[in-house]
DOLUM-88034 format. One line per 10 residues: number of its first residue (from 1); for each residue x, y, z of C-alpha. Coordinates in steps of 0.25 Angstrom, whole numbers, plus 5000, padded with zeros to 4 digits. Each point is the difference from the previous one (the first is absolute). Layout:
N
NUM	X/Y/Z  ... .
This chain:
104
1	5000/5000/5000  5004/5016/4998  4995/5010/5008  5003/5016/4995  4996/5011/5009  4998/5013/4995  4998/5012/5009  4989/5008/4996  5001/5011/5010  5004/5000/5017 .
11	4988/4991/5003  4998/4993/4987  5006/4988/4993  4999/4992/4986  5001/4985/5002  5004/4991/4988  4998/4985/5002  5006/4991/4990  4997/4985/5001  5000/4985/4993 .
21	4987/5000/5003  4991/4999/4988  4992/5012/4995  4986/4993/5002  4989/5012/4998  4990/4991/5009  5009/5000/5011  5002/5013/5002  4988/5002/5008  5005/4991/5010 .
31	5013/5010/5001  4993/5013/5004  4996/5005/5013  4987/5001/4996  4997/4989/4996  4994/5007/4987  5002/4997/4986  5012/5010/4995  4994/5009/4988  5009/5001/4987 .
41	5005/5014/4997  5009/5004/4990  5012/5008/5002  5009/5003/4988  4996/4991/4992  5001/4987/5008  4989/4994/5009  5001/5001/5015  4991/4994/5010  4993/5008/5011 .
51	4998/4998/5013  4998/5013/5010  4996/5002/5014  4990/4991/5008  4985/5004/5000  4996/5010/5014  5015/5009/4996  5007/4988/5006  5012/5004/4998  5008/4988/4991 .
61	5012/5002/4990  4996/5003/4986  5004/4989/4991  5004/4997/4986  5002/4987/4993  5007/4998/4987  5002/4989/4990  5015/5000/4998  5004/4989/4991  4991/4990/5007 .
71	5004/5005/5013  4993/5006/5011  5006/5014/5002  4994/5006/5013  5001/5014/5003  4995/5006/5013  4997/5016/5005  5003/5000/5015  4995/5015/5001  4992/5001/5014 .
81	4991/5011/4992  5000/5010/5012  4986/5004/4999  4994/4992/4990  5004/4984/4995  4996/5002/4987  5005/5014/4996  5000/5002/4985  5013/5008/5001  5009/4989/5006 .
91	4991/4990/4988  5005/5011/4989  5013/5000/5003  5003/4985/5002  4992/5000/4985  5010/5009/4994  5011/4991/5005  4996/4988/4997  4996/5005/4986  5016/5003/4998 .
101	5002/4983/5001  5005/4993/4987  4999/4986/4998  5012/4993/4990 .
């Protein structure tokens, strides 16, 4: 496995999980804190799987999945969100990052 951190800002971090696991899209369910379904999104031209805070403002990670070569690549927002879990700014700016990846 690889794990990448990238710091966001004081607070805030970018987790990048690489694994041999398999990309399977009917088990990603089973790897958020929701419990829910992630929705696709795309993000510069590649599709990404969505997966944001818990019903009730429960404050869980954002989390991203991605498709990379059969692999599961995991990526993680560990932002505690100060006053809102599911701020749209902290969403924006993860999105304009992660539309900067390139698969080769």
């Amino acid at each position: 496995m690889l794990a990448l951190a990238q710091q966001l800002r004081p607070q805030a971090r970018l987790l990048f999980w690489l694994t041999n696991r398999l990309f399977k899209l009917e088990e990603l369910q089973s790897l958020t804190p929701s419990g829910e379904a992630p929705e696709p999104l795309e993000l510069g031209g590649l599709t990404f799987y969505y997966s944001g805070s818990g019903g009730d403002q429960v404050g869980y990670s954002d989390h991203y999945f991605f498709n990379l070569r059969g692999k599961l690549l995991h990526i993680e927002v560990d932002d505690p969100y100060i006053d809102n879990p599911s701020s749209d700014d902290a969403k924006n700016s993860v999105q304009e990052i992660l539309k900067t990846l390139r698969t080769f």
